[in-house]
C-alpha positions in Angstrom: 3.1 40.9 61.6 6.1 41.4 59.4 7.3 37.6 60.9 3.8 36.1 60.2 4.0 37.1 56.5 7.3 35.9 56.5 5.8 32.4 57.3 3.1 32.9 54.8 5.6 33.4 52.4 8.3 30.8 53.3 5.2 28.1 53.3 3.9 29.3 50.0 7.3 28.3 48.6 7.7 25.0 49.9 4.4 24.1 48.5 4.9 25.7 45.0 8.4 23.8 45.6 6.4 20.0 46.2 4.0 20.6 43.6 6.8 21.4 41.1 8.5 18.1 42.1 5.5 16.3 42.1 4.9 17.0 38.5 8.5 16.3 37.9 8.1 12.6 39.2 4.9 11.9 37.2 6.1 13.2 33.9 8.9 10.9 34.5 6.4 8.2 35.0 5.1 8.5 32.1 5.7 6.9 28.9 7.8 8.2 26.3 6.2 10.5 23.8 5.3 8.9 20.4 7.7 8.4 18.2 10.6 9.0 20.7 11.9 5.7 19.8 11.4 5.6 16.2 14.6 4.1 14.2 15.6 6.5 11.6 16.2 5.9 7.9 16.6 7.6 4.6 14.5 7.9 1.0 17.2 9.6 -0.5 16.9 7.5 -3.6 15.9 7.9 -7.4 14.4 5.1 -9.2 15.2 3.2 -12.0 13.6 4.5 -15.0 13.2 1.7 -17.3 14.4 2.6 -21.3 12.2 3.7 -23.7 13.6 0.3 -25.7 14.5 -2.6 -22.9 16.3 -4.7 -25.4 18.7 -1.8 -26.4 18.9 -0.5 -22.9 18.8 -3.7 -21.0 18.9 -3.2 -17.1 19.1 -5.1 -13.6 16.2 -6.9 -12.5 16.1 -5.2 -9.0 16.8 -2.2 -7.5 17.6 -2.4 -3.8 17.4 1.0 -1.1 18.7 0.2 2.4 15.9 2.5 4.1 18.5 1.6 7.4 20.4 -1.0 8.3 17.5 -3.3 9.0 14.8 -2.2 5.9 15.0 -2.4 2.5 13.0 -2.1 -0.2 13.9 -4.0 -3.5 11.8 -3.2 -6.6 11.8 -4.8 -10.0 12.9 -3.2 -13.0 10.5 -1.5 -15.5 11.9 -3.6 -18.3 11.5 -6.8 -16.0 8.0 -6.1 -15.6 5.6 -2.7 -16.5 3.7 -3.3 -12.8 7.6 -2.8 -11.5 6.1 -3.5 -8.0 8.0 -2.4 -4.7 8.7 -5.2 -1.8 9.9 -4.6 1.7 12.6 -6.5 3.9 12.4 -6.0 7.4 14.7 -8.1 9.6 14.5 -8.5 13.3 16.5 -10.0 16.4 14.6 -13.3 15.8 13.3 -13.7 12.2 13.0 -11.2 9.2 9.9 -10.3 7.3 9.1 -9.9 3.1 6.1 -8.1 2.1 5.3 -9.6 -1.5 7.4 -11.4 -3.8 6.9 -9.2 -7.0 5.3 -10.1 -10.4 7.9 -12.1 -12.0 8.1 -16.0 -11.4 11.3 -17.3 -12.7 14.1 -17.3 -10.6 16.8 -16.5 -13.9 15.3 -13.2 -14.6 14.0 -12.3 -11.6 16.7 -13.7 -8.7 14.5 -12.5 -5.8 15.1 -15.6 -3.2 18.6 -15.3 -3.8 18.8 -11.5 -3.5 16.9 -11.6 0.1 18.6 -14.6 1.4 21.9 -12.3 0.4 20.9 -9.7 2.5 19.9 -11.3 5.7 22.2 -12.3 8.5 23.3 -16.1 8.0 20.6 -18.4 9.3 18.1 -15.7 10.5 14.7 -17.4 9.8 12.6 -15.9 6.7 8.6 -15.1 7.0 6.8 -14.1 3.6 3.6 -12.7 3.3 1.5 -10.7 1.0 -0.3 -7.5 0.4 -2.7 -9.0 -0.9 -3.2 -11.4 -3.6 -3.2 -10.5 -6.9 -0.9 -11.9 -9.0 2.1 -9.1 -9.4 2.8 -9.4 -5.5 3.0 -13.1 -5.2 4.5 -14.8 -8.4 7.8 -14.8 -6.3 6.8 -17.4 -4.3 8.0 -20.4 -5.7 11.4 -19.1 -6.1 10.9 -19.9 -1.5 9.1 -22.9 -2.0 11.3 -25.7 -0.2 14.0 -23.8 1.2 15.1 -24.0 5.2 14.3 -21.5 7.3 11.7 -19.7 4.9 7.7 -19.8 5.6 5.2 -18.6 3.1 1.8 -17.6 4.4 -0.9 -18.2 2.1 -2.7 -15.6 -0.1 -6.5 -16.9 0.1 -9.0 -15.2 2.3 -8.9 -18.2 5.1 -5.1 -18.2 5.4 -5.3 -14.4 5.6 -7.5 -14.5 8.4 -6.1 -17.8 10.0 -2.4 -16.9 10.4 -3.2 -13.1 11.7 -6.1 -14.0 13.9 -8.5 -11.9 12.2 -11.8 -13.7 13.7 -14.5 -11.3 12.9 -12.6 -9.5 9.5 -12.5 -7.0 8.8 -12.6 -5.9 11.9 -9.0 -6.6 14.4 -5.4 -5.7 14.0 -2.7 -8.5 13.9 0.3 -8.7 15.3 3.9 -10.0 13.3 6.7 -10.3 16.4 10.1 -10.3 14.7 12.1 -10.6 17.8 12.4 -6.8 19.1 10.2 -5.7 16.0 6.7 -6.0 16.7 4.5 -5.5 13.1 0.9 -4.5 12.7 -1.0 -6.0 10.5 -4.5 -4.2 9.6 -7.4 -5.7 7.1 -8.1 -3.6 4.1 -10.2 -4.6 2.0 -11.6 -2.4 -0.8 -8.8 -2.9 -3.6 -9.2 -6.5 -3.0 -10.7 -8.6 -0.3 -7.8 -10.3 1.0 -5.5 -6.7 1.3 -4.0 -5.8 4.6 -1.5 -3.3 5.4 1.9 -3.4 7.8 2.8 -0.7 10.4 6.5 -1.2 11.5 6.8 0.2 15.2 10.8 0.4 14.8 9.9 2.8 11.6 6.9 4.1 11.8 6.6 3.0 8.3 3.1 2.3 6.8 3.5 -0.7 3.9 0.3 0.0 1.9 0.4 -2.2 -1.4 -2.2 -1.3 -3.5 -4.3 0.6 -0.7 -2.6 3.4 -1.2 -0.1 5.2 -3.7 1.1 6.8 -6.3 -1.2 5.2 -8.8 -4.9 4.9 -9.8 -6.6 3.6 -7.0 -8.1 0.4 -8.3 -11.2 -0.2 -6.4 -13.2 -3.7 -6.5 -15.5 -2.8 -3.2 -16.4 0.7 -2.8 -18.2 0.3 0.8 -15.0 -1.6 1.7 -12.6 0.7 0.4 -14.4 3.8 2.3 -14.3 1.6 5.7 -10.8 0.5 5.2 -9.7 4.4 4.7 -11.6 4.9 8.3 -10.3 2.0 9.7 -6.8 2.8 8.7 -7.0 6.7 9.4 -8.2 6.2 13.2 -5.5 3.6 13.5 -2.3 6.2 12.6 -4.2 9.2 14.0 -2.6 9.4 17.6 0.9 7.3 16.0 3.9 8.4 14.4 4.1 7.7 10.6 7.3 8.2 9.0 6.3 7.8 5.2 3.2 6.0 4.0 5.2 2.9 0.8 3.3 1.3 -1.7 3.7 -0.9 -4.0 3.7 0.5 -7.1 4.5 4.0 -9.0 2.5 5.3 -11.9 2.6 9.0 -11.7 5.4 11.4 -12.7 6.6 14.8 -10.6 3.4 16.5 -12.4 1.2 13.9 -11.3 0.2 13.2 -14.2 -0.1 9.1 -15.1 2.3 7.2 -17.5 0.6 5.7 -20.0 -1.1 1.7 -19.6 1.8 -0.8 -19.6 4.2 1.5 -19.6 8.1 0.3 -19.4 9.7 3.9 -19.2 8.7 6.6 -16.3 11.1 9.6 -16.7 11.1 11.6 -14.2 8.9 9.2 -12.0 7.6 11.3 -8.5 8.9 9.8 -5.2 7.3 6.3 -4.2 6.3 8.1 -0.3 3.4 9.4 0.8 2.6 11.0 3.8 0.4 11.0 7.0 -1.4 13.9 5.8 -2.4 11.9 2.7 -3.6 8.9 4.8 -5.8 11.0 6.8 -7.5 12.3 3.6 -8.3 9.6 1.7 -11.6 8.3 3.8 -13.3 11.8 2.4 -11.7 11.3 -0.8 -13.0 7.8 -0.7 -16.3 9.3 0.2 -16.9 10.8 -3.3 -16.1 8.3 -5.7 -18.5 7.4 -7.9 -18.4 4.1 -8.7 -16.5 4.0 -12.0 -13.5 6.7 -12.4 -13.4 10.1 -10.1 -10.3 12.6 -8.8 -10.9 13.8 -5.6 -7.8 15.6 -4.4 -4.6 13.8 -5.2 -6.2 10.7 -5.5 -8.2 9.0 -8.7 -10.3 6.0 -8.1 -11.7 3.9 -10.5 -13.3 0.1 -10.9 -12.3 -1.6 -13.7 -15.0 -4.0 -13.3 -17.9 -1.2 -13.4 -16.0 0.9 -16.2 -16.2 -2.8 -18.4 -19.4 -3.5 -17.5 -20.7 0.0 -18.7 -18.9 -0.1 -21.5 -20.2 -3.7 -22.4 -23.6 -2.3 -22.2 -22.8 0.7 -24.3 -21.3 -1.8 -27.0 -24.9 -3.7 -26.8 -27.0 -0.9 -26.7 -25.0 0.4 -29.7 -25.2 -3.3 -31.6 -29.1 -2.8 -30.7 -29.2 0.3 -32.4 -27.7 -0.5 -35.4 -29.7 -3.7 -35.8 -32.8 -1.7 -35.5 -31.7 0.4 -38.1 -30.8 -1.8 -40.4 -34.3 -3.9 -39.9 -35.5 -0.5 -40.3 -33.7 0.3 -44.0 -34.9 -3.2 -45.3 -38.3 -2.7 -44.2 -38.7 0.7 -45.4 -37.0 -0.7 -48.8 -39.0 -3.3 -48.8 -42.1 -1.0 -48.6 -40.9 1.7 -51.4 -40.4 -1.9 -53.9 -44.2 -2.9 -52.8 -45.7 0.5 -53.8 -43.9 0.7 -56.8 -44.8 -2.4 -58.0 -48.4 -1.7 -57.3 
Protein backbone atom coordinates (compact mmCIF):
# COMPACT_ATOMS: atom_id res chain seq x y z
CA UNK A 1 0.00 0.00 0.00
CA UNK A 2 2.68 2.32 1.25
CA UNK A 3 4.50 1.68 -2.50
CA UNK A 4 1.21 2.41 -4.31
CA UNK A 5 0.82 5.77 -2.66
CA UNK A 6 4.16 6.38 -3.40
CA UNK A 7 3.25 6.09 -7.18
CA UNK A 8 0.23 8.22 -6.64
CA UNK A 9 2.39 10.65 -5.38
CA UNK A 10 5.48 10.57 -7.62
CA UNK A 11 2.78 10.79 -10.71
CA UNK A 12 0.94 13.67 -9.16
CA UNK A 13 4.26 15.49 -9.35
CA UNK A 14 5.23 14.89 -12.78
CA UNK A 15 1.88 16.18 -13.84
CA UNK A 16 1.75 19.33 -11.59
CA UNK A 17 5.56 19.38 -13.05
CA UNK A 18 4.06 19.38 -17.20
CA UNK A 19 1.38 21.55 -16.46
CA UNK A 20 3.70 24.16 -14.85
CA UNK A 21 5.94 23.94 -18.03
CA UNK A 22 3.22 24.00 -20.15
CA UNK A 23 2.11 27.36 -18.92
CA UNK A 24 5.69 28.36 -18.97
CA UNK A 25 5.83 27.82 -22.87
CA UNK A 26 2.59 29.59 -23.65
CA UNK A 27 3.17 32.65 -21.70
CA UNK A 28 6.35 32.84 -23.60
CA UNK A 29 4.26 32.54 -26.69
CA UNK A 30 2.60 35.25 -25.99
CA UNK A 31 3.01 38.70 -26.92
CA UNK A 32 4.59 41.23 -24.89
CA UNK A 33 2.48 43.03 -22.44
CA UNK A 34 1.32 46.59 -23.53
CA UNK A 35 3.49 49.06 -23.33
CA UNK A 36 6.57 46.79 -22.74
CA UNK A 37 8.16 48.40 -25.65
CA UNK A 38 7.31 51.95 -25.12
CA UNK A 39 10.44 54.43 -25.78
CA UNK A 40 10.73 56.62 -22.79
CA UNK A 41 11.05 60.40 -22.68
CA UNK A 42 10.76 63.34 -20.36
CA UNK A 43 8.25 66.60 -19.80
CA UNK A 44 10.53 68.01 -17.49
CA UNK A 45 10.12 71.36 -18.98
CA UNK A 46 8.69 74.91 -18.08
CA UNK A 47 7.35 77.07 -20.69
CA UNK A 48 8.04 80.30 -21.91
CA UNK A 49 5.92 82.81 -20.32
CA UNK A 50 5.62 85.55 -22.74
CA UNK A 51 6.16 89.45 -21.00
CA UNK A 52 3.61 91.36 -19.78
CA UNK A 53 5.15 94.06 -22.56
CA UNK A 54 6.79 91.96 -25.75
CA UNK A 55 8.53 94.95 -27.10
CA UNK A 56 10.42 95.68 -23.75
CA UNK A 57 10.79 92.01 -23.08
CA UNK A 58 11.34 90.73 -26.56
CA UNK A 59 11.88 86.87 -26.73
CA UNK A 60 12.69 83.82 -29.19
CA UNK A 61 10.24 82.83 -31.49
CA UNK A 62 10.34 79.05 -30.52
CA UNK A 63 10.77 77.02 -27.74
CA UNK A 64 12.04 73.54 -28.47
CA UNK A 65 11.75 70.27 -25.69
CA UNK A 66 13.56 67.09 -26.86
CA UNK A 67 10.72 64.70 -25.33
CA UNK A 68 13.73 61.95 -26.46
CA UNK A 69 16.04 61.70 -28.85
CA UNK A 70 13.53 61.21 -31.64
CA UNK A 71 10.35 63.78 -30.44
CA UNK A 72 10.24 67.18 -30.02
CA UNK A 73 7.92 69.59 -29.52
CA UNK A 74 8.58 73.27 -30.60
CA UNK A 75 6.13 75.95 -29.58
CA UNK A 76 5.89 79.50 -30.55
CA UNK A 77 6.45 82.31 -28.34
CA UNK A 78 3.57 84.16 -26.53
CA UNK A 79 4.83 87.41 -27.89
CA UNK A 80 5.18 85.78 -31.51
CA UNK A 81 1.61 84.93 -31.39
CA UNK A 82 -1.27 84.90 -28.30
CA UNK A 83 -2.59 81.21 -29.82
CA UNK A 84 1.31 80.23 -28.92
CA UNK A 85 0.34 76.82 -30.48
CA UNK A 86 2.44 73.58 -29.75
CA UNK A 87 3.85 71.29 -32.81
CA UNK A 88 5.43 67.92 -32.74
CA UNK A 89 8.49 66.39 -34.61
CA UNK A 90 8.72 62.86 -34.72
CA UNK A 91 11.44 61.30 -36.85
CA UNK A 92 11.77 57.75 -37.90
CA UNK A 93 14.28 55.21 -39.63
CA UNK A 94 12.72 56.20 -43.02
CA UNK A 95 11.10 59.72 -42.96
CA UNK A 96 10.09 62.11 -40.02
CA UNK A 97 6.72 63.56 -39.24
CA UNK A 98 5.43 67.46 -38.25
CA UNK A 99 2.09 67.83 -36.75
CA UNK A 100 1.09 71.58 -37.64
CA UNK A 101 3.07 74.33 -38.69
CA UNK A 102 2.02 77.01 -36.09
CA UNK A 103 0.13 80.30 -36.55
CA UNK A 104 2.73 82.50 -37.89
CA UNK A 105 3.50 82.68 -41.74
CA UNK A 106 6.68 84.51 -42.32
CA UNK A 107 9.67 82.78 -42.29
CA UNK A 108 11.83 86.01 -40.51
CA UNK A 109 9.85 85.93 -37.46
CA UNK A 110 8.83 82.77 -37.25
CA UNK A 111 11.97 80.46 -38.74
CA UNK A 112 9.98 77.20 -38.38
CA UNK A 113 11.30 75.31 -41.75
CA UNK A 114 14.64 76.15 -40.86
CA UNK A 115 14.43 75.10 -37.21
CA UNK A 116 12.96 71.43 -38.24
CA UNK A 117 15.20 70.90 -41.11
CA UNK A 118 18.04 71.76 -38.24
CA UNK A 119 16.90 69.07 -36.22
CA UNK A 120 16.54 66.23 -38.49
CA UNK A 121 19.24 63.91 -39.61
CA UNK A 122 20.76 65.14 -43.08
CA UNK A 123 18.57 64.10 -45.96
CA UNK A 124 15.92 62.20 -43.91
CA UNK A 125 12.67 62.92 -45.90
CA UNK A 126 10.07 65.45 -44.18
CA UNK A 127 5.98 64.61 -44.04
CA UNK A 128 3.76 67.63 -42.77
CA UNK A 129 0.40 67.35 -41.75
CA UNK A 130 -2.24 69.03 -39.76
CA UNK A 131 -4.44 68.80 -36.75
CA UNK A 132 -6.83 70.07 -38.33
CA UNK A 133 -7.35 73.20 -40.27
CA UNK A 134 -7.85 76.26 -38.78
CA UNK A 135 -5.60 78.77 -39.44
CA UNK A 136 -3.05 78.89 -36.28
CA UNK A 137 -1.83 75.16 -37.11
CA UNK A 138 -1.18 75.64 -40.75
CA UNK A 139 0.15 79.24 -41.60
CA UNK A 140 3.66 77.51 -41.56
CA UNK A 141 3.18 75.89 -44.61
CA UNK A 142 4.56 78.01 -47.05
CA UNK A 143 7.70 78.44 -45.24
CA UNK A 144 7.94 74.02 -46.90
CA UNK A 145 6.48 74.93 -49.96
CA UNK A 146 9.19 73.89 -52.73
CA UNK A 147 11.75 72.46 -50.72
CA UNK A 148 13.36 68.74 -51.50
CA UNK A 149 12.43 66.12 -49.51
CA UNK A 150 9.42 67.81 -47.77
CA UNK A 151 5.58 66.82 -48.56
CA UNK A 152 2.64 68.76 -47.30
CA UNK A 153 -0.68 67.01 -47.06
CA UNK A 154 -3.57 69.11 -47.54
CA UNK A 155 -5.87 70.61 -44.88
CA UNK A 156 -9.41 70.29 -46.75
CA UNK A 157 -11.89 67.59 -45.88
CA UNK A 158 -11.07 65.50 -49.31
CA UNK A 159 -7.24 65.49 -48.77
CA UNK A 160 -7.88 64.59 -45.16
CA UNK A 161 -9.71 61.66 -46.04
CA UNK A 162 -7.71 60.83 -49.38
CA UNK A 163 -4.21 60.66 -47.97
CA UNK A 164 -5.28 58.60 -44.63
CA UNK A 165 -7.75 56.35 -46.35
CA UNK A 166 -10.58 57.32 -44.35
CA UNK A 167 -13.49 55.87 -46.85
CA UNK A 168 -16.51 56.02 -44.69
CA UNK A 169 -15.29 59.17 -42.14
CA UNK A 170 -15.59 59.36 -39.60
CA UNK A 171 -15.38 56.10 -39.04
CA UNK A 172 -11.54 54.14 -39.65
CA UNK A 173 -8.08 54.65 -38.18
CA UNK A 174 -5.13 55.56 -40.52
CA UNK A 175 -2.01 54.51 -40.55
CA UNK A 176 1.50 57.02 -40.86
CA UNK A 177 4.62 54.35 -41.33
CA UNK A 178 7.81 56.31 -40.56
CA UNK A 179 10.16 53.52 -41.11
CA UNK A 180 10.19 51.53 -37.59
CA UNK A 181 7.46 54.15 -36.26
CA UNK A 182 4.13 53.26 -37.19
CA UNK A 183 1.47 56.45 -36.37
CA UNK A 184 -2.21 56.30 -35.86
CA UNK A 185 -4.16 58.60 -37.15
CA UNK A 186 -7.93 58.77 -35.83
CA UNK A 187 -10.86 61.20 -37.27
CA UNK A 188 -12.19 63.69 -34.76
CA UNK A 189 -14.41 65.71 -35.64
CA UNK A 190 -16.36 67.94 -33.23
CA UNK A 191 -13.92 71.01 -32.84
CA UNK A 192 -13.72 71.10 -36.47
CA UNK A 193 -14.64 68.78 -39.26
CA UNK A 194 -11.43 68.01 -40.72
CA UNK A 195 -9.55 67.22 -36.87
CA UNK A 196 -7.83 63.97 -36.37
CA UNK A 197 -5.58 62.95 -33.78
CA UNK A 198 -1.91 60.98 -33.74
CA UNK A 199 -1.07 58.02 -31.45
CA UNK A 200 2.78 57.40 -31.62
CA UNK A 201 3.31 53.51 -30.91
CA UNK A 202 7.16 54.20 -30.09
CA UNK A 203 5.65 56.80 -27.22
CA UNK A 204 2.53 56.11 -26.44
CA UNK A 205 1.92 59.69 -26.95
CA UNK A 206 -1.61 60.99 -27.86
CA UNK A 207 -1.12 64.39 -30.22
CA UNK A 208 -4.64 65.91 -29.65
CA UNK A 209 -4.67 69.56 -31.22
CA UNK A 210 -7.58 71.20 -30.30
CA UNK A 211 -9.57 67.95 -29.28
CA UNK A 212 -8.22 68.04 -26.26
CA UNK A 213 -6.35 70.39 -23.65
CA UNK A 214 -5.70 72.69 -21.47
CA UNK A 215 -8.01 75.24 -22.89
CA UNK A 216 -11.73 75.97 -23.55
CA UNK A 217 -12.89 73.27 -25.56
CA UNK A 218 -14.13 75.03 -28.64
CA UNK A 219 -16.92 72.98 -30.05
CA UNK A 220 -18.44 73.61 -33.67
CA UNK A 221 -20.49 69.95 -33.73
CA UNK A 222 -21.72 68.90 -30.57
CA UNK A 223 -23.00 65.29 -31.87
CA UNK A 224 -19.55 65.04 -33.40
CA UNK A 225 -17.63 66.05 -30.59
CA UNK A 226 -19.51 63.50 -28.13
CA UNK A 227 -18.78 60.59 -30.88
CA UNK A 228 -15.20 61.61 -31.36
CA UNK A 229 -14.66 61.46 -27.35
CA UNK A 230 -16.18 57.65 -27.78
CA UNK A 231 -14.44 56.97 -30.63
CA UNK A 232 -11.16 58.13 -29.17
CA UNK A 233 -11.80 56.65 -25.56
CA UNK A 234 -12.46 52.90 -26.83
CA UNK A 235 -9.46 53.34 -29.06
CA UNK A 236 -6.68 54.03 -25.90
CA UNK A 237 -8.78 51.90 -23.47
CA UNK A 238 -6.80 48.49 -23.71
CA UNK A 239 -3.33 50.82 -24.96
CA UNK A 240 -0.67 52.45 -23.12
CA UNK A 241 -0.87 56.29 -23.14
CA UNK A 242 2.10 58.04 -21.96
CA UNK A 243 0.65 61.78 -21.79
CA UNK A 244 -2.29 63.01 -23.79
CA UNK A 245 -0.30 66.87 -25.97
CA UNK A 246 -2.27 69.43 -27.30
CA UNK A 247 -1.83 72.23 -28.99
CA UNK A 248 -2.36 74.93 -27.07
CA UNK A 249 -2.27 76.20 -23.22
CA UNK A 250 -4.75 78.63 -21.75
CA UNK A 251 -5.04 77.71 -18.12
CA UNK A 252 -2.77 78.52 -15.25
CA UNK A 253 -1.71 75.95 -12.12
CA UNK A 254 -5.33 77.02 -10.61
CA UNK A 255 -7.04 76.28 -13.64
CA UNK A 256 -8.27 79.15 -13.94
CA UNK A 257 -8.14 80.80 -17.84
CA UNK A 258 -5.82 83.74 -18.93
CA UNK A 259 -7.61 86.32 -20.21
CA UNK A 260 -8.72 86.52 -24.40
CA UNK A 261 -5.59 87.25 -26.36
CA UNK A 262 -3.55 87.03 -23.83
CA UNK A 263 0.50 87.44 -24.44
CA UNK A 264 1.70 86.64 -20.77
CA UNK A 265 0.63 83.25 -18.76
CA UNK A 266 2.58 83.30 -15.40
CA UNK A 267 2.62 80.45 -13.93
CA UNK A 268 1.01 78.55 -16.94
CA UNK A 269 -0.03 74.57 -15.80
CA UNK A 270 1.75 71.76 -17.67
CA UNK A 271 0.79 71.30 -21.39
CA UNK A 272 0.00 67.07 -20.56
CA UNK A 273 -2.89 65.48 -19.83
CA UNK A 274 -3.49 62.17 -18.96
CA UNK A 275 -5.33 58.86 -19.84
CA UNK A 276 -7.56 59.30 -17.07
CA UNK A 277 -8.72 62.67 -18.63
CA UNK A 278 -9.25 61.02 -22.09
CA UNK A 279 -11.43 58.49 -20.68
CA UNK A 280 -13.69 61.15 -19.12
CA UNK A 281 -14.37 63.51 -21.53
CA UNK A 282 -17.13 61.37 -23.59
CA UNK A 283 -19.42 61.93 -20.21
CA UNK A 284 -18.17 65.33 -19.94
CA UNK A 285 -19.00 65.72 -23.54
CA UNK A 286 -22.36 64.32 -22.73
CA UNK A 287 -23.58 67.33 -20.68
CA UNK A 288 -22.68 70.27 -22.62
CA UNK A 289 -25.27 72.39 -23.38
CA UNK A 290 -24.84 73.75 -26.53
CA UNK A 291 -23.30 77.19 -25.72
CA UNK A 292 -20.76 77.39 -22.63
CA UNK A 293 -20.79 74.47 -19.66
CA UNK A 294 -17.94 73.02 -16.98
CA UNK A 295 -18.31 69.60 -16.49
CA UNK A 296 -15.32 68.38 -14.49
CA UNK A 297 -12.03 69.74 -15.63
CA UNK A 298 -13.20 70.48 -18.84
CA UNK A 299 -15.38 73.77 -20.20
CA UNK A 300 -16.99 73.59 -23.58
CA UNK A 301 -18.40 76.21 -25.42
CA UNK A 302 -19.52 77.13 -29.21
CA UNK A 303 -18.71 80.35 -30.25
CA UNK A 304 -20.98 80.16 -33.06
CA UNK A 305 -24.22 79.43 -30.71
CA UNK A 306 -22.97 81.98 -27.97
CA UNK A 307 -22.93 84.77 -31.14
CA UNK A 308 -25.87 83.76 -32.49
CA UNK A 309 -27.69 84.08 -29.03
CA UNK A 310 -26.28 87.07 -28.37
CA UNK A 311 -27.22 88.50 -31.87
CA UNK A 312 -30.76 87.71 -31.09
CA UNK A 313 -30.59 89.29 -27.62
CA UNK A 314 -29.09 92.53 -29.39
CA UNK A 315 -32.33 92.35 -31.84
CA UNK A 316 -34.74 91.49 -29.44
CA UNK A 317 -33.31 94.40 -27.29
CA UNK A 318 -33.31 96.94 -30.62
CA UNK A 319 -37.11 95.60 -30.86
CA UNK A 320 -37.72 96.65 -27.55
CA UNK A 321 -36.56 99.89 -27.55
CA UNK A 322 -38.14 100.71 -30.87
CA UNK A 323 -41.47 99.74 -29.47
CA UNK A 324 -40.90 102.03 -26.78
CA UNK A 325 -40.03 104.77 -28.38
CA UNK A 326 -43.18 104.34 -31.03
CA UNK A 327 -44.81 103.95 -27.79
CA UNK A 328 -43.60 107.57 -26.18
CA UNK A 329 -44.47 109.39 -29.50
CA UNK A 330 -47.73 107.91 -29.70
CA UNK A 331 -48.67 108.41 -26.24
CA UNK A 332 -47.26 112.17 -26.75
CA UNK A 333 -48.90 112.50 -29.50
CA UNK A 334 -52.18 111.53 -27.76
CA UNK A 335 -51.69 113.88 -24.46
CA UNK A 336 -51.09 117.00 -27.45
CA UNK A 337 -54.54 115.84 -29.16
CA UNK A 338 -56.61 116.00 -25.98
CA UNK A 339 -55.17 119.10 -24.96
CA UNK A 340 -55.83 120.78 -27.88
CA UNK A 341 -59.41 119.59 -27.80
Amino acid sequence: MWQSQASREKNRLWKSLETTLAAVFVLAALPAPAGADIAPGSMNVVWNEGAQDCKAHPQPPLQIHAYNSRTFILRENLCSTFEAPFMYLLTGSDRALLIDTGDVADPKAMPLAKTVERLLPPGLPLLVVHSHRHMDHRAGDRQFAGLSNVRVIGYDIESVRRFYGFAHWPDGIGTIDLGDRIVDVLPTPGHNETHVVFYDRSTALLLSGDFMLPARLLVDDDQAEIASAKRVADFVRNRPVSFVLGAHIEEDVRGQFFPWESQYHPRERVLQMTKRDLLALPAAAAQFDGFYSNAGQFTFMNSTHNLLALGSAVIAAAVALIGLAVWFVRRRRSKRAILRS
